[in-house]
C-alpha positions as CSV (number, residue, x, y, z in Angstrom):
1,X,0.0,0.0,0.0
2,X,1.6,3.3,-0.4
3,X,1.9,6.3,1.6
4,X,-1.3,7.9,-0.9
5,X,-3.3,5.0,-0.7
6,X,-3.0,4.8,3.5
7,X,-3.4,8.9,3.9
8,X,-6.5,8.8,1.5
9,X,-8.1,5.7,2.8
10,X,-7.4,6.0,6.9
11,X,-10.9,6.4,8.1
12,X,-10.5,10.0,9.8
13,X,-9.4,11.5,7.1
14,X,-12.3,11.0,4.9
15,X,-14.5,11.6,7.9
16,X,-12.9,15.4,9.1
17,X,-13.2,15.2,5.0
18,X,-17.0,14.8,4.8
19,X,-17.4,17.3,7.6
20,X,-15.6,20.0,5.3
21,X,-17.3,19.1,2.7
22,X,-20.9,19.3,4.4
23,X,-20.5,22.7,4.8
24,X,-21.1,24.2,1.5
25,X,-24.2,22.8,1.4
26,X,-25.2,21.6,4.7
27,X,-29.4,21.7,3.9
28,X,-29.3,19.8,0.5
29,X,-30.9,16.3,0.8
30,X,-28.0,14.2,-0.6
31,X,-25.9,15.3,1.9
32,X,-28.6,15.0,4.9
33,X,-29.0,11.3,3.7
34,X,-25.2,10.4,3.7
35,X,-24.8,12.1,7.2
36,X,-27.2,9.6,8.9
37,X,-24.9,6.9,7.0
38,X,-21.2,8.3,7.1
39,X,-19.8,5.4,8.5
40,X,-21.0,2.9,6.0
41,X,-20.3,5.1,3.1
42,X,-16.4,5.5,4.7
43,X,-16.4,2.0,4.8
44,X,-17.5,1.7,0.9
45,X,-14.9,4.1,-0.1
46,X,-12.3,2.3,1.3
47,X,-13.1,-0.6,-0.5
48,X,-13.7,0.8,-3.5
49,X,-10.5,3.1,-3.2
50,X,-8.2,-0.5,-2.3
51,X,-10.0,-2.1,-5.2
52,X,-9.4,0.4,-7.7
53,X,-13.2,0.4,-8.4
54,X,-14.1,4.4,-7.3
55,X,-15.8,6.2,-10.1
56,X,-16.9,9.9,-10.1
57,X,-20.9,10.1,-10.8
58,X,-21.1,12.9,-13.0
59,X,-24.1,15.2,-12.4
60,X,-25.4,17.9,-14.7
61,X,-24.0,20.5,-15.1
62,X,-25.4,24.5,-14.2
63,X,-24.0,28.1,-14.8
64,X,-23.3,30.9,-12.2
65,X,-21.9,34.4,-12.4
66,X,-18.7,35.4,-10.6
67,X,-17.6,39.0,-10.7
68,X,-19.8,39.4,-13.9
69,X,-18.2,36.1,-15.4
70,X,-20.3,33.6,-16.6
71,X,-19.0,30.1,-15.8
72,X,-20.4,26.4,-16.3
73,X,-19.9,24.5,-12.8
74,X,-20.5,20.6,-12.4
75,X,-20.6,19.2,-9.1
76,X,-19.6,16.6,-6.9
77,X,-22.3,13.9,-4.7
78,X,-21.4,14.6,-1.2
79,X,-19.8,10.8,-1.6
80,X,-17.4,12.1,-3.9
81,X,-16.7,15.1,-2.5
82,X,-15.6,13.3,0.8
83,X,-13.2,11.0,-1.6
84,X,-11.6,14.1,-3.0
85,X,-11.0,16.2,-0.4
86,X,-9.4,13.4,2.1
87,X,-6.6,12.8,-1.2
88,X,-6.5,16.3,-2.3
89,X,-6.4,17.8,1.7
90,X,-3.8,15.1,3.6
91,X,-1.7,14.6,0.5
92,X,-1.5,16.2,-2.6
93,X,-1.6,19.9,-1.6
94,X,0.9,19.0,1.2
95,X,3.0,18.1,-1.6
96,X,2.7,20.6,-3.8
97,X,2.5,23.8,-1.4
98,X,6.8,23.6,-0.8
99,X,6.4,24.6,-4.9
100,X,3.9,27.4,-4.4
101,X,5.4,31.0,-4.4
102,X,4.3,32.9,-1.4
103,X,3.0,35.4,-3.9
104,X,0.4,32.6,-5.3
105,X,-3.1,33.9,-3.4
106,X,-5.3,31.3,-4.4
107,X,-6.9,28.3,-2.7
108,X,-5.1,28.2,0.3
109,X,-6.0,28.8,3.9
110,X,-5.0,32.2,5.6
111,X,-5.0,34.1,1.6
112,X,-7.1,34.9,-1.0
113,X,-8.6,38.1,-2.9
114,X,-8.0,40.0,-0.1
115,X,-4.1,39.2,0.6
116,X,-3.3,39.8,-3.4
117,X,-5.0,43.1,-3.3
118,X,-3.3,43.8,-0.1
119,X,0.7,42.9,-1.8
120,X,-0.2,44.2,-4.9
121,X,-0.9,47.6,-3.2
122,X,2.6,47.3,-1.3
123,X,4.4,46.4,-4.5
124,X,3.3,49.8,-5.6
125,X,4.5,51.5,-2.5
126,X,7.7,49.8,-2.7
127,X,8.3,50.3,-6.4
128,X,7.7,54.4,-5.7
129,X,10.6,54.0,-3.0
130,X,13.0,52.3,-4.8
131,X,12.6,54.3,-8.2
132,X,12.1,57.6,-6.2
133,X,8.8,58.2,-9.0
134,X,5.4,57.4,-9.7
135,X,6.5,56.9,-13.8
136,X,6.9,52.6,-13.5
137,X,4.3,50.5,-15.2
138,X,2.2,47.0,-14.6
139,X,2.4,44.1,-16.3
140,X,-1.2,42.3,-16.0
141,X,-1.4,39.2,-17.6
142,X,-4.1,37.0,-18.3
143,X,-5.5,33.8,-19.3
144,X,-7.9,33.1,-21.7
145,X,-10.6,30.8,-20.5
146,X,-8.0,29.2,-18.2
147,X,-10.1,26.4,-16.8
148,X,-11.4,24.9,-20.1
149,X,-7.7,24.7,-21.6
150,X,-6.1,22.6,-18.9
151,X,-4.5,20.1,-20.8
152,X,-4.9,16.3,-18.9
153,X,-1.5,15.3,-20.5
154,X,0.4,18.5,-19.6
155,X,-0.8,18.4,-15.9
156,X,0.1,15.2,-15.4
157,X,3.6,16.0,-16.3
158,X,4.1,19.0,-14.1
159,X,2.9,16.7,-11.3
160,X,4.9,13.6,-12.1
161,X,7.9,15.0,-10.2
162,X,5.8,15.3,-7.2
163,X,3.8,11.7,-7.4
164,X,6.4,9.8,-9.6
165,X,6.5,6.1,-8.2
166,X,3.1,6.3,-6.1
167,X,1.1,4.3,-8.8
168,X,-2.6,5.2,-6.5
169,X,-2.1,8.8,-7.1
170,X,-1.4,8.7,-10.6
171,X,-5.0,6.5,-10.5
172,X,-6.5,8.5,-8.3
173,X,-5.6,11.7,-10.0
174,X,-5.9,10.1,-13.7
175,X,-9.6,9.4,-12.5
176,X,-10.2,12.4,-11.0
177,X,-9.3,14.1,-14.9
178,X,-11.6,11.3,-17.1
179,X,-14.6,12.6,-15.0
180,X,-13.1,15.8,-16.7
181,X,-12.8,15.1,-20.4
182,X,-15.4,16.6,-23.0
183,X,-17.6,14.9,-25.5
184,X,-16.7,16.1,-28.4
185,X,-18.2,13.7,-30.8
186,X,-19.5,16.3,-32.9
187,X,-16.1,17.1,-34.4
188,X,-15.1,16.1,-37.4
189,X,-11.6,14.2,-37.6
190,X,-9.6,16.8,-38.5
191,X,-11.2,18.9,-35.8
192,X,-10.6,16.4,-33.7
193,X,-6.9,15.5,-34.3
194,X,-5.7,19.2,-33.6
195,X,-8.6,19.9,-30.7
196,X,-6.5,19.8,-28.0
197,X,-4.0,22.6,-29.6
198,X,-6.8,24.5,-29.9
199,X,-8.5,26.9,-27.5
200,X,-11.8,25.5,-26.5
201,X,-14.8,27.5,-24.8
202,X,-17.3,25.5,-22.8
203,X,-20.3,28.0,-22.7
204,X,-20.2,27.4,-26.7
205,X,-21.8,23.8,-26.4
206,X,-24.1,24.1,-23.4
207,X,-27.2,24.7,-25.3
208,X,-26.3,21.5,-27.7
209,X,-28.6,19.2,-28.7
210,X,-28.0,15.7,-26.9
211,X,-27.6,13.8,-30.3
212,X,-24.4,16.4,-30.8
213,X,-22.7,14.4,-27.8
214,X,-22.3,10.5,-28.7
215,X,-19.3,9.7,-26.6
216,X,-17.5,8.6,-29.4
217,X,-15.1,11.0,-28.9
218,X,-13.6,12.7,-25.6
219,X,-11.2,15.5,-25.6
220,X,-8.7,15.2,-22.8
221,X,-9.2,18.8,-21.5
222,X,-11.1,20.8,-19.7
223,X,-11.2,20.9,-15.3
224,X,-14.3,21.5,-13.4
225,X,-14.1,24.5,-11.5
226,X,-16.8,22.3,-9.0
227,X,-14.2,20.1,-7.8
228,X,-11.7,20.4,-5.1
229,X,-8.9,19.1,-7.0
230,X,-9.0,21.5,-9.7
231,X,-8.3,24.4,-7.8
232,X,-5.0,22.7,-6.7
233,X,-4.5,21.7,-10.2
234,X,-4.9,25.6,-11.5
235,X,-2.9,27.1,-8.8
236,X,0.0,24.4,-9.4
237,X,0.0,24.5,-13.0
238,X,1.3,28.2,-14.0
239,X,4.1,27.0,-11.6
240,X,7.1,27.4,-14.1
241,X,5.7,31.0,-15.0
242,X,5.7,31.6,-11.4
243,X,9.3,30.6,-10.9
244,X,10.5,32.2,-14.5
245,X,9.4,35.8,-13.4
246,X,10.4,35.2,-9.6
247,X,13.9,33.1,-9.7
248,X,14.6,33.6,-13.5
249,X,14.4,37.1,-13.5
250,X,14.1,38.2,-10.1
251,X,11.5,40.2,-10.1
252,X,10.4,40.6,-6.4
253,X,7.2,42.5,-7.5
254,X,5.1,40.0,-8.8
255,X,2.4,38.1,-7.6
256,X,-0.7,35.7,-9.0
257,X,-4.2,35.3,-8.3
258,X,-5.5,31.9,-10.0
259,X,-4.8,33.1,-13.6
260,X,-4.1,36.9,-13.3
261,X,-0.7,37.8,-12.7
262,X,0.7,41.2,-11.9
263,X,4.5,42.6,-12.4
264,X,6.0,45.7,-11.8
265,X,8.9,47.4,-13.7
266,X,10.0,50.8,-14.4
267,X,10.6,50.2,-17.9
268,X,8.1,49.5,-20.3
269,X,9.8,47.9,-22.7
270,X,11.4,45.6,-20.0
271,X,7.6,44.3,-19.3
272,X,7.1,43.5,-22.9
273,X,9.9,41.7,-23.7
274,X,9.3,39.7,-20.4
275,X,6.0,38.9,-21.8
276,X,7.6,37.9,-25.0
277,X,9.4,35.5,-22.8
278,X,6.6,33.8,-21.2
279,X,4.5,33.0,-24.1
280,X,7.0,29.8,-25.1
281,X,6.1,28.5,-21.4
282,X,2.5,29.1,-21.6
283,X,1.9,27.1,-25.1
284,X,4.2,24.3,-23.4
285,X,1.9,24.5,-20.7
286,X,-1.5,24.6,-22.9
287,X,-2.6,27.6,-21.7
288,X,-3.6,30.8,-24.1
289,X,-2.7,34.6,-23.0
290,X,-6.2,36.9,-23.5
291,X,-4.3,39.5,-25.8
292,X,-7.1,42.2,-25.2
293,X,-6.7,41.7,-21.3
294,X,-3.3,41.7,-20.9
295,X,-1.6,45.2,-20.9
296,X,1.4,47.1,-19.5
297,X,-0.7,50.0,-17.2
298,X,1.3,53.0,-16.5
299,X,1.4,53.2,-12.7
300,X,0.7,57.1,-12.3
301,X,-2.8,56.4,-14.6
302,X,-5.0,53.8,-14.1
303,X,-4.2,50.2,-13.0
304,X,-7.0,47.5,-13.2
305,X,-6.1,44.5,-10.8
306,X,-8.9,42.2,-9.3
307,X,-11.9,44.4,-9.6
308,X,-10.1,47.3,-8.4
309,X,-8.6,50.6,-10.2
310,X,-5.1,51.7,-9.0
311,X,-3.2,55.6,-9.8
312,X,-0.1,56.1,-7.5
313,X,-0.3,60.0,-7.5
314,X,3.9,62.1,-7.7
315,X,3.4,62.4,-4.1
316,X,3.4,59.1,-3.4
317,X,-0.2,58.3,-2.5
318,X,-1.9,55.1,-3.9
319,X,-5.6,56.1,-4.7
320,X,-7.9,53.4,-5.0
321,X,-11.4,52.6,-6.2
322,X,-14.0,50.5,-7.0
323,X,-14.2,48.9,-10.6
324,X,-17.9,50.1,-11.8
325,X,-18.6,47.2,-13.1
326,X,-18.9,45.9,-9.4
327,X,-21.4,48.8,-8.8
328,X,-23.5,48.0,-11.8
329,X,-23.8,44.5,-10.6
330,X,-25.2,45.2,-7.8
331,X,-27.9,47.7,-9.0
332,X,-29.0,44.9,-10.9
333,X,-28.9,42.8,-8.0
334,X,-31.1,45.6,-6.0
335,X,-33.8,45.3,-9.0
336,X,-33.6,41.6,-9.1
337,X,-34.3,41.7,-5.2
338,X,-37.3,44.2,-5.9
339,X,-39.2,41.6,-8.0
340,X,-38.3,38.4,-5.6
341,X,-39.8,40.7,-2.8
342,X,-43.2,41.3,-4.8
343,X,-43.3,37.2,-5.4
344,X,-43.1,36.8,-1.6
345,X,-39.3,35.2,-2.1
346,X,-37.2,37.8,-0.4
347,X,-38.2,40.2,3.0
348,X,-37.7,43.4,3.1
349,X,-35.0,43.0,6.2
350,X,-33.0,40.1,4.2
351,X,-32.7,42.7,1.5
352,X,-31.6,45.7,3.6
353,X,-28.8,43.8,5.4
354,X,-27.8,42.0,2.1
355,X,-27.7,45.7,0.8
356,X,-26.0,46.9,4.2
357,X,-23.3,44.6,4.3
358,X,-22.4,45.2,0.5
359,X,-22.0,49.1,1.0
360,X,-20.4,48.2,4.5
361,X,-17.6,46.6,2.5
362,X,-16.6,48.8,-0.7
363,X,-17.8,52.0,0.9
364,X,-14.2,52.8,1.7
365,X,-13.0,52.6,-2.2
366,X,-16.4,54.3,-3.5
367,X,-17.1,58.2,-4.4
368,X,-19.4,60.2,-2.6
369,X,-21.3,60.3,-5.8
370,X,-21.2,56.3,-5.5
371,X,-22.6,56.0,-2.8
372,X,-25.3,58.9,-2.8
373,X,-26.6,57.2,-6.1
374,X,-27.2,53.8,-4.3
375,X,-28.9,54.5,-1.6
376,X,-31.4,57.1,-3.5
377,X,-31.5,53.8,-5.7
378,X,-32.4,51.5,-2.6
379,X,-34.4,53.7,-1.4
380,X,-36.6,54.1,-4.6
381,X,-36.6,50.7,-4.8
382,X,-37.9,49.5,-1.7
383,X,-38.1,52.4,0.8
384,X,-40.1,55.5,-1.0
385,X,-42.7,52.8,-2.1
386,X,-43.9,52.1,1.2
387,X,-44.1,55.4,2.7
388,X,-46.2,56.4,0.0
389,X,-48.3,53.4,0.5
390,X,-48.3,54.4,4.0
391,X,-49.5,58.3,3.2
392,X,-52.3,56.7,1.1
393,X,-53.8,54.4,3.1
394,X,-54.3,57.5,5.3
């Protein structure tokens, strides 16, 4: 048995596993029914993990918005979930965090949004001190729809390093990506034969006809942004870009969230070529640079980084605000809410602390204007209605 097989298949482990897991979705009925029979099912994972029998039950799949992104999600049974997260919790992220920059924010405990934003924001403080000027630029790179171009083949070589010799990982991981791969069966064969060279975009086929999708053919590509596995998988993979810009060229401003890097120079030209650079490394890896996305921002103008807008004034002073499109999101989200209130879906009071703790959080990085215009919009909304109602009835 080796060291994978025992970590994944001790009995705690996918126990603390399930309790994890149970907590993004603690009221569903799938995962009330497996908590009245977590034992047994612990019992039937083992098995089927020492058998080499486990099998991921694909379920359909649905779309959500993130940050105004539209993005197709398939899920995990609660079963599977538990499987995942005891392998990819108590061994493989163990094993690949030593190869993690610190400047990676993503899908790890103790970081996030909120740590990238915070080091990019002293990256521009420090670049200002050590060029003595505002005048230095950004670098922003990014991927173009990162998830669906994840090769199988290539991530199973940047990993092979880590798991070489420990034949249940490469199982365990190898079945983890064919729960992954894409019917493509309505490509032709020449399609087909160059398809995984090419960049592929899932939200094209999910209005296809069933009789599109045989499963005569699969394309080896693709991770599901629903499983816990793929976020290690898409914060490893970018790995040698990581280390290029960080060891390579020593660039100690730089950082990554998920698929949008940031790197700071004070010459222009220097960013370029750097980019230049790292396009060989991304087509080794599979991946596909979003051209229109990725630009070199002046520093003392306008910065875009993770829904935020960045200008480092002569002085010194890093002024930031909110990206609008945040605010236009959730002014639709206010007259959303207005209609699920007149259907008897949503109270008043879950909608004024919903709207509450929004303007709680981005207040700080809004305009006065900003502000003023959302409230006069909540308050149309929901609050000017009822005191004329009010007024009327007397």
């Amino acid at each position: 048995m080796t060291n994978s097989e025992k970590i994944t298949c001790d009995a705690g482990n996918p126990y603390r596993a399930f309790q994890n897991a149970r907590e993004s979705s603690p009221k569903k009925c799938s995962t009330k029914r497996m908590s009245q029979h977590v034992l047994d099912e612990i019992k039937r994972a083992q098995d089927e993990l020492h058998n080499r029998t486990w099998t991921i039950e694909k379920l359909k799949p649905f779309i959500i918005y993130e940050r105004g992104h539209k993005r197709k999600i398939q899920g995990n049974t609660p079963y599977d979930r538990m499987i995942i997260h005891s392998f990819i919790d108590n061994y493989l992220f163990p094993k690949i965090q030593p190869f993690l920059m610190y400047d990676n924010y993503a899908s790890q405990a103790g970081k996030g949004p909120d740590m990238a934003r915070q080091r990019f924001e002293d990256y521009m403080h420090q670049c200002y001190r050590k060029y003595g000027t505002n005048h230095f630029f950004v670098l922003i790179i990014d991927f173009s729809k990162f998830y669906d171009n994840v090769r199988h083949d290539k991530l199973m070589r940047s990993l092979d390093p880590i798991i070489h010799g420990d034949d249940f990982a490469i199982w365990f991981i190898e079945t983890i990506l064919k729960s992954f791969e894409v019917d493509v069966s309505y490509m032709t064969d020449e399609e087909y034969a160059v398809c995984l060279d090419e960049k592929y975009i899932a939200l094209d086929h999910i209005d296809d006809p069933p009789e599109m999708h045989t499963g005569e053919k699969f394309m080896k590509k693709s991770i599901n942004i629903g499983n816990q596995g793929s976020q290690d998988f898409s914060i490893f993979l970018p790995t040698p870009i990581d280390n290029y810009i960080k060891i390579v060229k020593g660039i100690p401003e730089a950082g990554r969230y998920m698929d949008d890097y940031s790197v700071m120079n004070i010459s222009k030209e220097y960013l370029w070529k750097l980019l230049d650079e790292i396009r060989p490394i991304c087509k080794d890896l599979g991946l596909f640079i979003n051209e229109k996305k990725t630009q070199v921002y002046p520093a003392w103008k306008c910065v875009k980084y993770l829904n935020r807008r960045y200008t480092m004034t002569d002085t010194g002073h890093l002024i930031i605000t909110l990206s609008p499109s945040t605010v236009t999101r959730e002014r639709r989200k206010l007259k959303k809410m207005k209609g699920l209130m007149e259907n008897g879906e949503k109270s008043y009071k879950e909608i004024e602390n919903q709207y509450k703790s929004w303007i709680r959080k981005f207040a700080a990085r809004m305009s006065k204007k900003q502000i003023r215009n959302m409230d006069d919009l909540f308050n149309d909304l929901f609050v000017n209605p009822f005191i004329r109602g009010v007024k009327n009835e007397d």
